[in-house]
C-alpha positions as CSV (number, residue, x, y, z in Angstrom):
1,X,0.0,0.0,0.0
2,X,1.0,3.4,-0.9
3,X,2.7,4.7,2.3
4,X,1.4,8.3,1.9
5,X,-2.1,6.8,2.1
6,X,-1.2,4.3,5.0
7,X,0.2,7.6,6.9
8,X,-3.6,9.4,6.0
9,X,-5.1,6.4,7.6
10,X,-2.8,6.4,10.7
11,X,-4.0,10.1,10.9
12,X,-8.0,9.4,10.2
13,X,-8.3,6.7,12.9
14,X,-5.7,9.0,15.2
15,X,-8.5,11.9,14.4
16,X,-11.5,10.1,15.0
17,X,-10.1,8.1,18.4
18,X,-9.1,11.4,19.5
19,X,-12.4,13.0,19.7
20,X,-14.3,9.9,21.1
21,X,-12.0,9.0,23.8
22,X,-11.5,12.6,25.0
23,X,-15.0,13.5,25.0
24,X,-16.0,10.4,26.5
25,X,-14.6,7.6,28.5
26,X,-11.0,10.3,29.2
27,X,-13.3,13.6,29.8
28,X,-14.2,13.3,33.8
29,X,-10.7,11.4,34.8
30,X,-8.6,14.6,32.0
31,X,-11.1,17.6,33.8
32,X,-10.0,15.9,37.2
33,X,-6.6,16.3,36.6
34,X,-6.0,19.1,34.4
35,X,-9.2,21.2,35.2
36,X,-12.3,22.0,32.8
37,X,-9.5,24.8,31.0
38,X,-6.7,22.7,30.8
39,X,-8.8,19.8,29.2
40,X,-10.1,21.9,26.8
41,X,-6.5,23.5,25.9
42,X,-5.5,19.9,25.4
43,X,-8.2,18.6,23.8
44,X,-7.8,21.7,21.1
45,X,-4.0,20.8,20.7
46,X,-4.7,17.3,19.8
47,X,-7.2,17.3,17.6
48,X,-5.5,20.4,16.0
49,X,-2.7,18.2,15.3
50,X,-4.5,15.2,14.5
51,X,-6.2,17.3,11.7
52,X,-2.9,18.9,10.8
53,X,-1.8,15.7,10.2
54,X,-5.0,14.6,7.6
55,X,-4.3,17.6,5.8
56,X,-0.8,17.2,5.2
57,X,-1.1,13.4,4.5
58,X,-4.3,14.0,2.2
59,X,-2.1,16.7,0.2
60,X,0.7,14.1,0.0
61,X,-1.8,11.7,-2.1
62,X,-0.7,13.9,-5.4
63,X,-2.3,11.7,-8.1
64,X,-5.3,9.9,-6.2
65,X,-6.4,6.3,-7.2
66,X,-10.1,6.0,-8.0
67,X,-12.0,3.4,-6.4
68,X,-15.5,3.2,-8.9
69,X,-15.7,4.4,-11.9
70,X,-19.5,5.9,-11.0
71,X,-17.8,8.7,-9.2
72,X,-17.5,12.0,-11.2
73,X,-20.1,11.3,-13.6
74,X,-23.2,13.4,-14.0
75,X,-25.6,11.2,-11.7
76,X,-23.0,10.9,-9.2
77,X,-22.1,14.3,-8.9
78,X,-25.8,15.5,-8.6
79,X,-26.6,13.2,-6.0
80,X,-23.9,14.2,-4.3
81,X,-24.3,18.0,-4.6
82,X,-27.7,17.5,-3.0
83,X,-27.0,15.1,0.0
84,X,-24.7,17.5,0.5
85,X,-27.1,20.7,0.4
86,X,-28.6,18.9,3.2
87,X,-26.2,18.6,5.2
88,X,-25.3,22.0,5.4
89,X,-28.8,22.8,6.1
90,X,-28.5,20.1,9.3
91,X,-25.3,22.3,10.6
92,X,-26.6,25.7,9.5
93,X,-29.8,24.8,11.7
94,X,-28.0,23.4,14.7
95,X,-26.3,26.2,15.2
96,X,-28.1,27.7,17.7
97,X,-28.2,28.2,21.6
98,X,-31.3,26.3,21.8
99,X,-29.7,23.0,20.8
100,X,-30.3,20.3,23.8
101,X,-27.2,18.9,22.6
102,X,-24.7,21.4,22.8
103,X,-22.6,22.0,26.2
104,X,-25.2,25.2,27.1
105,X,-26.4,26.1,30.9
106,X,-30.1,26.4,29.1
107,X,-29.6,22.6,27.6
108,X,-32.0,21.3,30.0
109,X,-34.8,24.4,29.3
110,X,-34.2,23.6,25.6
111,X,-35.2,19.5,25.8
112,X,-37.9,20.5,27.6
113,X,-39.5,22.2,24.2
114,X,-41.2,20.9,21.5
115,X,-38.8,19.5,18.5
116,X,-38.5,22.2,15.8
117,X,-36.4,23.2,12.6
118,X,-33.9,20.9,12.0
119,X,-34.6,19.0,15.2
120,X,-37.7,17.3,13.5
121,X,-35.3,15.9,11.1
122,X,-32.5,14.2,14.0
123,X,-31.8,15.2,17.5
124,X,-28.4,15.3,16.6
125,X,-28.4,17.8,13.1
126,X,-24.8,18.7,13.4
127,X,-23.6,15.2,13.9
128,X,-25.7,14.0,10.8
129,X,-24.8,16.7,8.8
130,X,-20.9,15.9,9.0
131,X,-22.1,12.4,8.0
132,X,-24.0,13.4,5.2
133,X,-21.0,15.7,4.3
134,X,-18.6,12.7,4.6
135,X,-21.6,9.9,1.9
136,X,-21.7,13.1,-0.6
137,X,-18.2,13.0,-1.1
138,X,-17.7,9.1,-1.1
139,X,-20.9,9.1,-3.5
140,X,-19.4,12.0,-6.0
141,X,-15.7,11.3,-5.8
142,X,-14.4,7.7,-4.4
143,X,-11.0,8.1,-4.5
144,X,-8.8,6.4,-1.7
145,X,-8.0,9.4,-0.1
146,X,-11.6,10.9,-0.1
147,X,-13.3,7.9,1.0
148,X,-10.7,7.2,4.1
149,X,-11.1,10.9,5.3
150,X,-15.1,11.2,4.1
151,X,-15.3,7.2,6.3
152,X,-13.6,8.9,9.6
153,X,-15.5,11.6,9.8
154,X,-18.9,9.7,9.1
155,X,-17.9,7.3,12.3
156,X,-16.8,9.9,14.5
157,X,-20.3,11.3,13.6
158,X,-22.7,8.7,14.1
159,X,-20.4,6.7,16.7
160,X,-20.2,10.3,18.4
161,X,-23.8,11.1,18.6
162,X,-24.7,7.7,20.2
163,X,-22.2,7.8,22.9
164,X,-23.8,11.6,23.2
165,X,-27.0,10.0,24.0
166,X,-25.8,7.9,26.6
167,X,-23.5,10.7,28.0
168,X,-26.4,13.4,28.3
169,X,-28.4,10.3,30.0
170,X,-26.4,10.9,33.0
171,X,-25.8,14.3,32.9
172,X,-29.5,15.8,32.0
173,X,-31.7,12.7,33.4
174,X,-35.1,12.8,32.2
175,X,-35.0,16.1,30.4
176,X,-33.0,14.1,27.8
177,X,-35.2,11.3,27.9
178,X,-38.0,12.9,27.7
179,X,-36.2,14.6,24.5
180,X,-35.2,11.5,23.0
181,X,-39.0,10.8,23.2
182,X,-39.9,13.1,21.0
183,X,-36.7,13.0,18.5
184,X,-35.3,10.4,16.6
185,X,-31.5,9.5,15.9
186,X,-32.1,8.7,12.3
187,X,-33.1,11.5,10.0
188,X,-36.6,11.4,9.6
189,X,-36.8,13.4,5.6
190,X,-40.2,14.9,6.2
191,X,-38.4,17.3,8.5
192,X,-36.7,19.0,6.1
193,X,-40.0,20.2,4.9
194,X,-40.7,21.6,8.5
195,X,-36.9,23.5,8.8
196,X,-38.3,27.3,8.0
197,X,-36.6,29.3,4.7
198,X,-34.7,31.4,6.9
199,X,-32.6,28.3,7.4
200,X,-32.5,27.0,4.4
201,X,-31.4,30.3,2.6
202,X,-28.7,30.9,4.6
203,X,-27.6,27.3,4.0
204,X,-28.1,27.9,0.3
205,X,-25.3,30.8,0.2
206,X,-22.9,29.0,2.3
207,X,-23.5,25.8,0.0
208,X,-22.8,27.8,-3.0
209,X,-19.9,29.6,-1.5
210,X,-18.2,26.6,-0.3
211,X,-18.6,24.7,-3.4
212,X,-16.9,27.4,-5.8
213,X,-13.8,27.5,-3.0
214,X,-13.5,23.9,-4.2
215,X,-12.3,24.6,-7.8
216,X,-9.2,27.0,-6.3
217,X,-8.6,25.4,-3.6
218,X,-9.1,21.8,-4.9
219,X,-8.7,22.3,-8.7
220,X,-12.0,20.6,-8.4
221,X,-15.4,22.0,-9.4
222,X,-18.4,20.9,-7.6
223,X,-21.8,21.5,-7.0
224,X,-23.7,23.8,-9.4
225,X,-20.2,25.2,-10.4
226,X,-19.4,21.9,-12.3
227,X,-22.0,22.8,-14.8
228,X,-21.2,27.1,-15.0
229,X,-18.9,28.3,-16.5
């Protein structure tokens, strides 16, 4: 195996073990030790690092092997474009101080209100849109290097959200029960029709923004942009 890929690997599963064992089974015994501001400043550093290293070892993958040849074709790229629409409106949507799963003093108030926006879709919209990120690129461009990165970041996603659940279990008690009640894990796609425009226009701009960076930043043009110009 190439070893520039085997390094990007070493750096994907050093990424994604990172962020599941520090914000899980590590976090009470490192904020013990170090205090709630040192675990955080070590927490940043490593998965600063961690990323650093994906990056560099991604770059280092000059002439990519392709892994299906459905990938960059029309179909392929359209799918992907829109899965991956949705997933910014999932983290566009989460982004707000009235998500029961972010680390908020009002998380317990927030459960306690009736699902809304993107939280009709998943209780965890951030987490699934990073997974949705992660399929859309798999589906529109299976090289080696994209699918090992786009793979990571789908299990650190979904494996993340899970051991959220059981984490905010103990921590919130029944307001989180009581939220998991009314929300589901998996995306429920009649949501999206509930998530109001406000939401999905914002999404929209970043969407298109993001997708022209990828053509000089990536020498790759995606979404719409594939098609203009």
């Amino acid at each position: 195996m190439d070893p520039a890929l085997l390094s990007l690997i070493a750096a994907s599963v050093s990424f994604v073990g990172a962020h599941i064992v520090m914000s899980h089974p590590l976090r009470a015994g490192m904020i013990g030790v170090l205090g709630n501001g040192g675990f955080q400043t070590v927490y940043s550093l490593i998965v600063a690092a961690t990323m650093a290293w994906m990056y560099f070892a991604f770059k280092a993958i000059e002439t990519p092997s392709v892994l299906w040849q459905s990938g960059y074709t029309g179909p392929a790229w359209i799918a992907g474009s829109i899965i991956s629409l949705f997933s910014m409106v999932l983290l566009v949507g989460s982004m707000t101080p009235k998500n029961p799963a972010l680390a908020t003093p009002g998380a317990s108030e927030a459960a306690k209100a009736a699902p809304h926006g993107v939280f009709t879709v998943t209780r965890h919209p951030m987490m699934w849109g990073f997974a949705l990120w992660g399929a859309s690129h798999i589906i529109a461009a299976p090289t080696a290097r994209t699918v090992v990165v786009a793979l990571a970041i789908i299990v650190m996603a979904l494996v993340g959200s899970h051991l959220q659940d059981r984490k905010k279990e103990r921590l919130m008690g029944e307001a989180w029960t009581e939220w998991e009640s009314r929300t589901s894990y998996w995306p429920r796609l009649g949501g999206f029709a509930k998530i109001g425009p406000v939401t999905w226009l914002i999404a929209f701009a970043l969407w298109l923004g993001i997708s022209w960076l990828h053509l000089p930043l990536g020498n790759v043009a995606a979404g719409p942009w594939r098609w203009i110009g």
